[in-house]
N, CA, C and O of each residue as an XYZ file, in Angstrom:
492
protein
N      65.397    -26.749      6.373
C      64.255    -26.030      6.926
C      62.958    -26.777      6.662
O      62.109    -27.043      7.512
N      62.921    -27.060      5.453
C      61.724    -28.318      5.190
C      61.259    -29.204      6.676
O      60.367    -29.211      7.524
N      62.501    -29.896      6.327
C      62.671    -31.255      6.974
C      61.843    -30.618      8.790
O      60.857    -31.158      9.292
N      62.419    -29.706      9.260
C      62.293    -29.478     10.186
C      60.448    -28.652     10.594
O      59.820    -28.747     11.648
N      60.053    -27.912      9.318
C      59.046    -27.614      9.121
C      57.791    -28.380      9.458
O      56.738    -28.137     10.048
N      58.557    -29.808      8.593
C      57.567    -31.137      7.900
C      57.316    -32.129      9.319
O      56.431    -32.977      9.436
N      58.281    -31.791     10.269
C      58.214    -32.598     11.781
C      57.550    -31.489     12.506
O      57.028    -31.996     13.499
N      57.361    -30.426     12.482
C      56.098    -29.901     13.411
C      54.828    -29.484     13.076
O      53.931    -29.080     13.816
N      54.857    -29.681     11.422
C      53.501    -29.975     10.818
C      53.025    -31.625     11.362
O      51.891    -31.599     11.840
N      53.449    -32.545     11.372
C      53.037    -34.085     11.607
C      52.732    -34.009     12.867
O      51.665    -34.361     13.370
N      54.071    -33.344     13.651
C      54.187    -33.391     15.292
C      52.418    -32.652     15.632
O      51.683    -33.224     16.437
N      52.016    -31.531     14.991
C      50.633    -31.008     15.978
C      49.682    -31.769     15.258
O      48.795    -32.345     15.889
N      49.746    -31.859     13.914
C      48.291    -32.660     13.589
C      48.146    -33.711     14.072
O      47.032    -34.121     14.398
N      49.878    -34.791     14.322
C      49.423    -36.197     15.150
C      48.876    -35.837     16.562
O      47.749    -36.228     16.868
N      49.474    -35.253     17.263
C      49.252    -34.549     18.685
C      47.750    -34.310     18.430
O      47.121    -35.207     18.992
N      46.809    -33.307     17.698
C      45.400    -33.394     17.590
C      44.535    -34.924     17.216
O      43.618    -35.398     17.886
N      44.964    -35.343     16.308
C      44.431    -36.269     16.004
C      44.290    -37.302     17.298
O      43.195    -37.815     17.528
N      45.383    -37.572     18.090
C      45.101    -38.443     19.497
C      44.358    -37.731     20.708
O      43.679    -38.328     21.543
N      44.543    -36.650     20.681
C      43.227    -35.857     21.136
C      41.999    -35.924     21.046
O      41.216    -36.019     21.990
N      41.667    -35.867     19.585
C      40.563    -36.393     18.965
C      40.228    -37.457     19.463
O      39.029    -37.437     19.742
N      40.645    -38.251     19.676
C      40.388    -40.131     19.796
C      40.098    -40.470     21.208
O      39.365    -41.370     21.620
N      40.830    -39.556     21.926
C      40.804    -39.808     23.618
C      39.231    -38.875     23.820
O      38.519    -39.285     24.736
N      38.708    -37.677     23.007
C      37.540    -37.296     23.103
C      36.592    -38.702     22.779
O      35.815    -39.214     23.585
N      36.840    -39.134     21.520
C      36.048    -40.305     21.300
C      36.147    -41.376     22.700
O      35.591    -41.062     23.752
N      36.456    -41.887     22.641
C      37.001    -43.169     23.805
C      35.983    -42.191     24.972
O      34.835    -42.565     25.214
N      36.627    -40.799     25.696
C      35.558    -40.982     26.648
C      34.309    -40.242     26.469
O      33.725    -39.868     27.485
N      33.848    -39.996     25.385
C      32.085    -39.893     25.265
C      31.390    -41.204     25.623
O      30.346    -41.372     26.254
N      32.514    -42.412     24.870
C      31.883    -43.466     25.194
C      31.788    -44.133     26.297
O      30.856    -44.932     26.391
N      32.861    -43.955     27.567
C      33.583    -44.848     28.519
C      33.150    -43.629     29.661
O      33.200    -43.860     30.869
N      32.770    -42.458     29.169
C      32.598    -41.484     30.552
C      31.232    -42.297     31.082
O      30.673    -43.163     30.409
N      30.691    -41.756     32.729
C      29.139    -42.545     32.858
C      28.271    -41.047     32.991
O      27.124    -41.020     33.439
N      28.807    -40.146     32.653
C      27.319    -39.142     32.480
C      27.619    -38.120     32.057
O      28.804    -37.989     31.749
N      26.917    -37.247     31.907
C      26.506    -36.246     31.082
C      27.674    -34.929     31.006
O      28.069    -34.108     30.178
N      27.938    -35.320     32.458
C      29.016    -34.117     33.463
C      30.426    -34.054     32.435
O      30.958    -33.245     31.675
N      30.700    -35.712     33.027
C      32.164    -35.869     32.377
C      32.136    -36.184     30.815
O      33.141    -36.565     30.215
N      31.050    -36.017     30.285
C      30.572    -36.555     28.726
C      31.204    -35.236     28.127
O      32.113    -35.262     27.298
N      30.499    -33.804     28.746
C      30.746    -32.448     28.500
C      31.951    -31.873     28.334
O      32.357    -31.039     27.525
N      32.750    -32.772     29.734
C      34.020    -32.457     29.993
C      34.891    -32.793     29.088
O      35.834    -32.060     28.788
N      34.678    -33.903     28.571
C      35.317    -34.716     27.488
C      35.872    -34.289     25.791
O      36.862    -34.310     25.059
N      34.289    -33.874     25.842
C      34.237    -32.879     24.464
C      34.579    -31.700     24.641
O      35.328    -31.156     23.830
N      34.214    -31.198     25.485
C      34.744    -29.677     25.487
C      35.941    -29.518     25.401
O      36.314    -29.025     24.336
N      37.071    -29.869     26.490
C      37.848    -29.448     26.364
C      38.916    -30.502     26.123
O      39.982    -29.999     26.478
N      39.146    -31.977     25.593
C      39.915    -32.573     24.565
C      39.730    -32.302     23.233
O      40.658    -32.436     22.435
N      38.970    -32.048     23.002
C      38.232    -31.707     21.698
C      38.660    -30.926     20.955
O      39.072    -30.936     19.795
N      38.440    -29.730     22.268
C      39.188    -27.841     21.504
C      40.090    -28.026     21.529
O      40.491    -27.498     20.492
N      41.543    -28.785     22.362
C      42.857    -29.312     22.026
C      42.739    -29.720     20.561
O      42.996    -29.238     19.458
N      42.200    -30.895     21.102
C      42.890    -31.577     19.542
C      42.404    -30.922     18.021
O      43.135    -31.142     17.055
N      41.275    -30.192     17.859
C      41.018    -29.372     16.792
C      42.022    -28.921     16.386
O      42.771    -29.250     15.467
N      42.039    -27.521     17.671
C      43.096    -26.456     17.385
C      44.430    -26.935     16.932
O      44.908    -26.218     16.053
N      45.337    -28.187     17.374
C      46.536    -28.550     17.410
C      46.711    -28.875     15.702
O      47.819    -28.697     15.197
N      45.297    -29.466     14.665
C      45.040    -29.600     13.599
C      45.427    -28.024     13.173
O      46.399    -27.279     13.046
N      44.151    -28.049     13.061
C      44.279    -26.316     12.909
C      45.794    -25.511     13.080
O      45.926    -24.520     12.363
N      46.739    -25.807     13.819
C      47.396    -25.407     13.592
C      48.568    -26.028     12.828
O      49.056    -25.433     11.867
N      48.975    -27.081     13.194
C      49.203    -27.492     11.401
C      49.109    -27.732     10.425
O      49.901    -28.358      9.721
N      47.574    -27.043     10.017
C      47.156    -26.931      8.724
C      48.011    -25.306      8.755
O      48.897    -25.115      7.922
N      47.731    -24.433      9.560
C      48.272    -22.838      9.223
C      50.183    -23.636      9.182
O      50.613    -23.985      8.083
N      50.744    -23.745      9.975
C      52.072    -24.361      9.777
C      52.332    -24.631      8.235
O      53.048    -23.857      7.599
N      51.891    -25.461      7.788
C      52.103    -26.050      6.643
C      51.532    -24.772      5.213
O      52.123    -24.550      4.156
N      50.679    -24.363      5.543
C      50.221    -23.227      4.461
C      51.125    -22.517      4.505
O      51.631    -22.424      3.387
N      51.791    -21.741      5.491
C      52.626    -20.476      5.811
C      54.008    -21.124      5.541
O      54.765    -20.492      4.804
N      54.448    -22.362      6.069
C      56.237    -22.662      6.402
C      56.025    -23.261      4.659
O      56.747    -22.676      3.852
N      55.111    -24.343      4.091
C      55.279    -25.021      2.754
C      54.926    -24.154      1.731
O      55.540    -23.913      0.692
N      53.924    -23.731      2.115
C      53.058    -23.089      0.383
C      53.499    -21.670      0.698
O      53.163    -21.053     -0.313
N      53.893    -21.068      1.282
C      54.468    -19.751      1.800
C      53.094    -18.733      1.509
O      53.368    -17.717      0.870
N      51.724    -18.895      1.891
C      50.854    -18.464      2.390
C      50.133    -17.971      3.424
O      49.054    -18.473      3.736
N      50.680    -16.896      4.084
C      49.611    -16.738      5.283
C      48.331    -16.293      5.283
O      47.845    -15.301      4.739
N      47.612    -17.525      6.262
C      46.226    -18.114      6.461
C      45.820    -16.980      7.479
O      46.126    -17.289      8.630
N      45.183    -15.691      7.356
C      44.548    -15.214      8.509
C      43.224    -15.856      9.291
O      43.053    -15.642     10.491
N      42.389    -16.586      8.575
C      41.163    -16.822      8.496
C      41.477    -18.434      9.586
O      40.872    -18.633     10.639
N      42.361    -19.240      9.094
C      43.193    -20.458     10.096
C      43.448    -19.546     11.736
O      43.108    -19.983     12.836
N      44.030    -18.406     11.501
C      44.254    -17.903     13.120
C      42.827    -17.423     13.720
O      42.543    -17.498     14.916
N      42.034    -16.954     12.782
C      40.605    -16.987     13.565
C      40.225    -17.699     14.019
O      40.114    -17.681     15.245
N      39.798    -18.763     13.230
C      39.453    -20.276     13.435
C      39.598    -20.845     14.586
O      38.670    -21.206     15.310
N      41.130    -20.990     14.888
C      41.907    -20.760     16.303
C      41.328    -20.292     17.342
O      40.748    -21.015     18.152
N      41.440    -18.714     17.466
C      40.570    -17.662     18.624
C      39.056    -18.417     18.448
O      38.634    -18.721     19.563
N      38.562    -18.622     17.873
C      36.913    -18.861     18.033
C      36.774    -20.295     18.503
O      35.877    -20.499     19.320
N      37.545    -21.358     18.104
C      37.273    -22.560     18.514
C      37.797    -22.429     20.213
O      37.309    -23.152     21.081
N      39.194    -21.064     20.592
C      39.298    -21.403     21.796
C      39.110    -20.802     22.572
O      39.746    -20.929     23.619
N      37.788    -19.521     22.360
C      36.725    -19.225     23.271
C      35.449    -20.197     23.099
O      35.032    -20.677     24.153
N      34.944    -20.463     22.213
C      33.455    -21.092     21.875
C      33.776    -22.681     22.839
O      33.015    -23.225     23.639
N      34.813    -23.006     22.512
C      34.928    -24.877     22.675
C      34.575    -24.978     24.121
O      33.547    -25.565     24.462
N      35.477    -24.368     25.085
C      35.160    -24.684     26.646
C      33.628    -23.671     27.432
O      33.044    -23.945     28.480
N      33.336    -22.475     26.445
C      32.595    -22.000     27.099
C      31.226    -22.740     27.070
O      30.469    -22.716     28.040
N      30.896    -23.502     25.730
C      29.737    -24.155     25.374
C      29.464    -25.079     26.073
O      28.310    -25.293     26.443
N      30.724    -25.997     26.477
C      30.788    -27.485     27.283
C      30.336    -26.697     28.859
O      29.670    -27.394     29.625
N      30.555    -25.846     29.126
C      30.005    -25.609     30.408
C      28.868    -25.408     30.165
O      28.050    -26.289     30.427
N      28.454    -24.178     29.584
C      26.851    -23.910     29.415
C      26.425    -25.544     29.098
O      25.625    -25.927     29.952
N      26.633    -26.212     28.461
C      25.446    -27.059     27.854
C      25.486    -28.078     29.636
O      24.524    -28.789     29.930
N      26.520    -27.968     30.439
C      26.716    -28.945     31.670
C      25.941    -28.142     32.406
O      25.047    -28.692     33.049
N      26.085    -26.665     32.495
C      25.157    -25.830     33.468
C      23.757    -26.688     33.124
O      23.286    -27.551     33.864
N      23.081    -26.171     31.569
C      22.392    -26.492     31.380
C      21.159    -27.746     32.186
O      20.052    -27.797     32.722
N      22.293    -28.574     31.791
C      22.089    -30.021     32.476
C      21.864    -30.297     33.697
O      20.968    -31.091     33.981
N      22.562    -29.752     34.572
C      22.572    -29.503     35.997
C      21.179    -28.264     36.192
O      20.795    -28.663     37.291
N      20.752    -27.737     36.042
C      19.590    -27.093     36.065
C      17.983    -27.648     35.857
O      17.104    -27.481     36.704
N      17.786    -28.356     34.523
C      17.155    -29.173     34.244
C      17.176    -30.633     34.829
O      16.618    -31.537     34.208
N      17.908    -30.900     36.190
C      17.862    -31.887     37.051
C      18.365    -33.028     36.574
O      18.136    -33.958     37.347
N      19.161    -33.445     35.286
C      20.273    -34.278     35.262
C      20.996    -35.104     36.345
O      22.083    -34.571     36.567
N      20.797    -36.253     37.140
C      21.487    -36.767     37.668
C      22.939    -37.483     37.483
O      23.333    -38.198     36.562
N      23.599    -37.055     38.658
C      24.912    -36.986     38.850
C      25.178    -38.627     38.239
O      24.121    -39.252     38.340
N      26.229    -39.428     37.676
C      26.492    -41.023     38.002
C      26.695    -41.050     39.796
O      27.032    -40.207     40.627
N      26.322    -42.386     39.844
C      26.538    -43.094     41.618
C      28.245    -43.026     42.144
O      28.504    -43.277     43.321
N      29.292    -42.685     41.213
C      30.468    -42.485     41.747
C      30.720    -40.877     42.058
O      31.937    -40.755     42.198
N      30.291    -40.029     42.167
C      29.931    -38.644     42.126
C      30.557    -38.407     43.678
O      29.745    -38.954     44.424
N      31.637    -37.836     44.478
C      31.621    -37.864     45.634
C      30.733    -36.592     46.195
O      30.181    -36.838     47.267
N      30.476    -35.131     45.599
C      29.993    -34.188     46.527
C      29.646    -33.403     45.207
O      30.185    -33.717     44.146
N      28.393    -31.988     45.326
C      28.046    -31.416     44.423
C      28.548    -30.120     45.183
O      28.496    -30.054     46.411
N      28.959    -29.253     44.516
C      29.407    -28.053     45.084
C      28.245    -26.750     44.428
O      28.278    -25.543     44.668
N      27.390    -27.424     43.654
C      26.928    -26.508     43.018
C      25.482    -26.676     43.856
O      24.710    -25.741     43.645
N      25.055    -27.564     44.642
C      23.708    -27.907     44.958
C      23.279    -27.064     45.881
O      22.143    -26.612     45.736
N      24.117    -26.633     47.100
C      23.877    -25.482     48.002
C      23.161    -23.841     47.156
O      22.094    -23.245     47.307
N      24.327    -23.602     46.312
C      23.907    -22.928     45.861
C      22.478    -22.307     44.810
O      21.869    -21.241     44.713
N      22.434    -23.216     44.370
C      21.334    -23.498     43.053
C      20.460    -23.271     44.025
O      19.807    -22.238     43.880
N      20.114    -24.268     45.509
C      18.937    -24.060     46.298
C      18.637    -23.007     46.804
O      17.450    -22.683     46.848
N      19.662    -22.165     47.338
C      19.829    -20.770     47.914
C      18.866    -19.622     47.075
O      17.928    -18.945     47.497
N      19.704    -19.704     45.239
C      18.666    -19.247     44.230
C      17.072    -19.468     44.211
O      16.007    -18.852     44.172
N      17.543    -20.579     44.257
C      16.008    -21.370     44.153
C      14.668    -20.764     45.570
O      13.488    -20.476     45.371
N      15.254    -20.749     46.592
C      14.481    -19.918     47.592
C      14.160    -18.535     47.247
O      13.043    -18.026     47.158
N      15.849    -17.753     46.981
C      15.252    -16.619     46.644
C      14.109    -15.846     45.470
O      13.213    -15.002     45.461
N      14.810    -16.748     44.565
C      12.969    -16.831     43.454
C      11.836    -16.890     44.174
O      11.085    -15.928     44.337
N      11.665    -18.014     44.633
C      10.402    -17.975     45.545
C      10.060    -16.654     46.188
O       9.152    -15.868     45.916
N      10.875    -16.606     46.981
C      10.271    -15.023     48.261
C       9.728    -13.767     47.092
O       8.666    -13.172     46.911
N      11.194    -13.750     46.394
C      10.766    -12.923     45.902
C       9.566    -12.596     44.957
O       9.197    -11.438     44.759
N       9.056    -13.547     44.460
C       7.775    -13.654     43.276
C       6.274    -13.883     44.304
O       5.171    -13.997     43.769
C-alpha cells in the first residue's frame, strides 16, 4: 500500500511541478498580456493544486492525518486562480492594452463599443 501510495504522491507533485514550469516558459515566450494571463491563470492553478494535492495524499495515505485546511486550499485556489486571470485580462482589455500583431479577430471589441455608446447617451 505504501509503495503504491508513494507513486501517486510523486505522480501529482511531478505532474504540478511541470505545470509549474510550462507557466514559467510561457510568461516568458507568450507576446502579450492576453496570453501572459492565460498562462498563469490557468497552468498555474493546475499545477499548484496537483502539489497541493500530494501534499494532502501524503499527510492522509503516510502520516495518517487528515488535512482539512489542504482541501480548502484546493476549493480557493480553484475558484480564485481562473477567475482573477480573467478579471486582471478584462482589466487590461478595458484600459486599452493592445492586442500582439498575430491576434486574428477581437470578439470583445463590438461589444465594449456598443457599452461605450450607451454610457454616452445615457449621461
Amino acid at each position: 500500500m505504501t509503495v503504491i501510495a508513494n507513486i501517486f504522491i510523486v505522480g501529482t507533485i511531478s505532474f504540478g511541478t511541470i505545470f509549474i514550469l510550462v507557466t514559467a516558459i510561457g510568461l516568458f515566450r507568450l507576446p502579450d498580456v492576453y496570453t501572459r494571463a492565460h498562462a498563469a491563470s490557468k497552468s498555474a492553478t493546475l499545477g499548484v493544486m496537483s502539489i497541493l494535492i500530494g501534499v494532502f495524499l501524503h499527510f492522509w495515505l503516510i502520516e495518517g492525518t487528515f488535512n482539512s485546511r489542504i482541501l480548502l486550499g484546493i476549493l480557493f485556489l480553484f475558484i480564485t486562480g481562473p477567475v482573477g486571470g480573467h478579471m486582471m485580462g478584462r482589466a487590461a482589455y478595458y484600459s486599452g492594452v493592445e492586442c500582439c500583431d498575430l491576434t486574428v479577430r477581437d470578439d470583445l471589441e463590438e461589444v465594449v463599443e456598443e457599452k461605450r455608446k450607451n454610457m454616452k447617451i445615457k449621461v
